[in-house]
N, C-alpha and C positions, 0 to 999 in steps of 0.2 A: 504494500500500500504506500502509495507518496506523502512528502507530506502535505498538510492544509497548506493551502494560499492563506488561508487565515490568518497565520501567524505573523505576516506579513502588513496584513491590513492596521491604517492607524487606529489606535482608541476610538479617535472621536469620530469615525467612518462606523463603527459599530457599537458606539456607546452612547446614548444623548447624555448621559451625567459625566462623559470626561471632555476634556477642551483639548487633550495633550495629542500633537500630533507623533506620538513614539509609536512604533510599530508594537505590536502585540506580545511579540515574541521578547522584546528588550525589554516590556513592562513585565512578566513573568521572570523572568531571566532576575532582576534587580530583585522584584519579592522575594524571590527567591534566597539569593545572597544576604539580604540583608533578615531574613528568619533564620540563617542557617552560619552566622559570623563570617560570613564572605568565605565561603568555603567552596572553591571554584569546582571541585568533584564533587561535591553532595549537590550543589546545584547543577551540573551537568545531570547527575543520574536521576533530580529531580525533574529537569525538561524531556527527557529522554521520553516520559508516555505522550507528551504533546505532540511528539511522532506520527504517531501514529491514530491519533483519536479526528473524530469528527469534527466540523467548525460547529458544529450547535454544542457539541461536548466542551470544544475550549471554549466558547465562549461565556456558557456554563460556567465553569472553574474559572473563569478568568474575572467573572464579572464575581462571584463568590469572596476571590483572594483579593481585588485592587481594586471595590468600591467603597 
């Protein structure tokens, strides 16, 4: 399976409550780091499912972890 274009899409392309133009992937990527003390492999093995999931699934999680 490839991965979502999703990940790519900005916040504010798929969010009316963000203004930020960062792609989706950098805004996970950062939550990420900064719940896990900037720990560049636990956040690598934490993006690792956004691989392979649906865009309604990330978008899901995403909207869960960064609103």
């Amino acid at each position: 399976m490839a991965e979502s274009p999703f990940l790519d899409k900005h916040l504010n392309e798929v969010f009316d409550w963000s203004d930020s133009d960062m792609p989706v992937r950098d805004a996970l990527w950062d939550y990420y780091m900064e719940h896990n003390g900037h720990d560049t492999k636990a956040t690598e093995e934490s993006m690792e499912k956004y691989m392979t999931m649906s865009a309604d699934d990330i978008k899901a999680d995403a909207e869960k972890l960064l609103k």
